[in-house]
Z-matrix of the N, CA and C atoms (Angstrom, degrees):
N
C 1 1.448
C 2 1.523 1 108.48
N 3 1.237 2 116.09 1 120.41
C 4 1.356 3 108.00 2 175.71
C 5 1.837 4 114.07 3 -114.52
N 6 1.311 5 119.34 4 161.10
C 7 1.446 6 115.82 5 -175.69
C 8 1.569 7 91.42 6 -119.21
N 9 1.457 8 118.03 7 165.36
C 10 1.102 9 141.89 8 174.20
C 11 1.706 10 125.81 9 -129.31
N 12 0.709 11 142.22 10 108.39
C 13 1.795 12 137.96 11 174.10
C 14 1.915 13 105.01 12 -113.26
N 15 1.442 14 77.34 13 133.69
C 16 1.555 15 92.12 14 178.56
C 17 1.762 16 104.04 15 -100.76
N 18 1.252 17 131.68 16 157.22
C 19 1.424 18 115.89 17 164.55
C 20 1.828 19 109.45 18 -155.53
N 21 1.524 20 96.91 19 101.82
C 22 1.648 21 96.22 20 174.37
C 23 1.646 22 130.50 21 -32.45
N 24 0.961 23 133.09 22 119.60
C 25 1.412 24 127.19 23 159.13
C 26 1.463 25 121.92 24 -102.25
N 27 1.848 26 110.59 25 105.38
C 28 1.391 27 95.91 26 179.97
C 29 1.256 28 111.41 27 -138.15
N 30 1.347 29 123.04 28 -162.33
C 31 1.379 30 113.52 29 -166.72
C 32 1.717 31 91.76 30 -157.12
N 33 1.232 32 115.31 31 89.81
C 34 1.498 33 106.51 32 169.00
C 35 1.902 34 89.53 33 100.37
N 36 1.669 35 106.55 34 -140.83
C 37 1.426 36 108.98 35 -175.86
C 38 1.685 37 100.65 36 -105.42
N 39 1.043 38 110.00 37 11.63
C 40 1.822 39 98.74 38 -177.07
C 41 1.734 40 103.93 39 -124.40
N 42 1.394 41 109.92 40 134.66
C 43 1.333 42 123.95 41 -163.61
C 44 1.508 43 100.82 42 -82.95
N 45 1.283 44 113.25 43 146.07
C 46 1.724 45 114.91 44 172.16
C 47 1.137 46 117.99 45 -105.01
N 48 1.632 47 113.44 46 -34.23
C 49 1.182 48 125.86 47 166.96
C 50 1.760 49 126.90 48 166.19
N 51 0.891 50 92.05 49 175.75
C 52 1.754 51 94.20 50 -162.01
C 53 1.740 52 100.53 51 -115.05
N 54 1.816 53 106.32 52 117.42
C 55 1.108 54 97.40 53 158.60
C 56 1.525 55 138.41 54 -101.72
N 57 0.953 56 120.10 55 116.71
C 58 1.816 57 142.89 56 -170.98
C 59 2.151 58 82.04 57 -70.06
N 60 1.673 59 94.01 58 135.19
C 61 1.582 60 120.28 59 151.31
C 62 1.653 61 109.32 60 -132.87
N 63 0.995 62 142.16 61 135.98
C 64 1.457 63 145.81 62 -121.03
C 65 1.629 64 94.64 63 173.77
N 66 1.727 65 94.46 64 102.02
C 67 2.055 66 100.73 65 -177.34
C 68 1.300 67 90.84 66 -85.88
N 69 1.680 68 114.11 67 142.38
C 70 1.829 69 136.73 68 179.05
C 71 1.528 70 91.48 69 -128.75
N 72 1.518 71 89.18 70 134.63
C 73 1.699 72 113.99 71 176.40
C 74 1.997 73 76.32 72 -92.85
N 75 1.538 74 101.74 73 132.39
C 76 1.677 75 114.55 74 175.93
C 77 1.444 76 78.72 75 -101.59
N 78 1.789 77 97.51 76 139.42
C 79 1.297 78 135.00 77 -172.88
C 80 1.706 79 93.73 78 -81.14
N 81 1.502 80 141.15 79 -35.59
C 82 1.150 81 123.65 80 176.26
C 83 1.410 82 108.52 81 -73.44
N 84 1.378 83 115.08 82 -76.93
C 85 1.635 84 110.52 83 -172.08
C 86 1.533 85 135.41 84 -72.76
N 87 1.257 86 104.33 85 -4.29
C 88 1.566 87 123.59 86 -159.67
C 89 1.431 88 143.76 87 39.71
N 90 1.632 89 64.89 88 24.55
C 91 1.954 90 84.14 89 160.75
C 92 1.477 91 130.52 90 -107.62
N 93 1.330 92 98.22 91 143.38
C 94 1.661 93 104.55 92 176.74
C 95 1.506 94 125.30 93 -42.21
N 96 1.273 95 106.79 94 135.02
C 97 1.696 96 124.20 95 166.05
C 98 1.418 97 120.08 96 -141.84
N 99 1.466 98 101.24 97 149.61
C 100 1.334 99 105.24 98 -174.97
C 101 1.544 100 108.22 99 -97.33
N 102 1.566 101 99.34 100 127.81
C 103 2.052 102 90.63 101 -178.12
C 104 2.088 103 76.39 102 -104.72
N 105 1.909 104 86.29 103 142.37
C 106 1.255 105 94.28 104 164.97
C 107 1.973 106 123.16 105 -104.38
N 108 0.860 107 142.76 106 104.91
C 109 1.614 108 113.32 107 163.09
C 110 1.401 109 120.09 108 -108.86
N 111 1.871 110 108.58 109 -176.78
C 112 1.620 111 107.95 110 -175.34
C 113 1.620 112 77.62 111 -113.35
N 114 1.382 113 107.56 112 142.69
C 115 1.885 114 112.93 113 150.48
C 116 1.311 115 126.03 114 -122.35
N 117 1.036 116 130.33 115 159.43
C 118 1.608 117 130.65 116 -163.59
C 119 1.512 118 83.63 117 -71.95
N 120 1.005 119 147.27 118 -80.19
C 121 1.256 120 144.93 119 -107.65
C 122 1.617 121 119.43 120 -150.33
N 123 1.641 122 134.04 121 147.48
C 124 1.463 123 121.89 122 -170.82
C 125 1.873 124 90.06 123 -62.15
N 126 0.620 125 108.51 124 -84.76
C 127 1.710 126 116.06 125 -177.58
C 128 1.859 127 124.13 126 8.95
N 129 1.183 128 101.58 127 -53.47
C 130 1.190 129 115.44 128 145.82
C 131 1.496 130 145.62 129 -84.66
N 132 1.055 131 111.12 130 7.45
C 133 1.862 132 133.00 131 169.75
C 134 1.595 133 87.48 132 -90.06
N 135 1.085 134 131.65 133 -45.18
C 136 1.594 135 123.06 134 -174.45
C 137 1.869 136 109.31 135 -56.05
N 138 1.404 137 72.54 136 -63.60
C 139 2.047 138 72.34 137 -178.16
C 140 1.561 139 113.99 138 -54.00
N 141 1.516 140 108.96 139 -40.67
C 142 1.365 141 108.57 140 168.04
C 143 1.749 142 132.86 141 -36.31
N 144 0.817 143 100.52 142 -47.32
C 145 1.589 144 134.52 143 171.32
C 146 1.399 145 98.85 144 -48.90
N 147 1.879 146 106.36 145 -77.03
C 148 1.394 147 133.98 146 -140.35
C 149 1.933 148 85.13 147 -74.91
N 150 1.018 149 134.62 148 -37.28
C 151 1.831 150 121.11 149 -171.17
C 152 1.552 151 87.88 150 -92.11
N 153 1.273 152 109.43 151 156.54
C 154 1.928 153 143.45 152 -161.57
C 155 1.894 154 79.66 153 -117.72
């Protein structure tokens, strides 16, 4: 089961970017980790999500 959180970063009315945390089952130990990134834009937090 994995969870996902999205979290706006903005400053005023214009967005800078969105940081994505995204839990990974690690293929050696099979334990959970959190991969973090920043993305420009919601648009790409989807695909982020959407590829394993």
């Amino acid at each position: 089961m994995a969870k996902k959180v999205v979290a706006t970063l903005k400053k005023g009315d214009t967005v800078k970017g969105i940081k994505c945390i995204k839990m990974v089952k690690s293929e050696k130990t099979g334990a959970y980790v959190f991969k973090t990134d920043v993305l420009p834009n919601d648009a790409e937090a989807k695909e982020y999500f959407a590829k394993k």
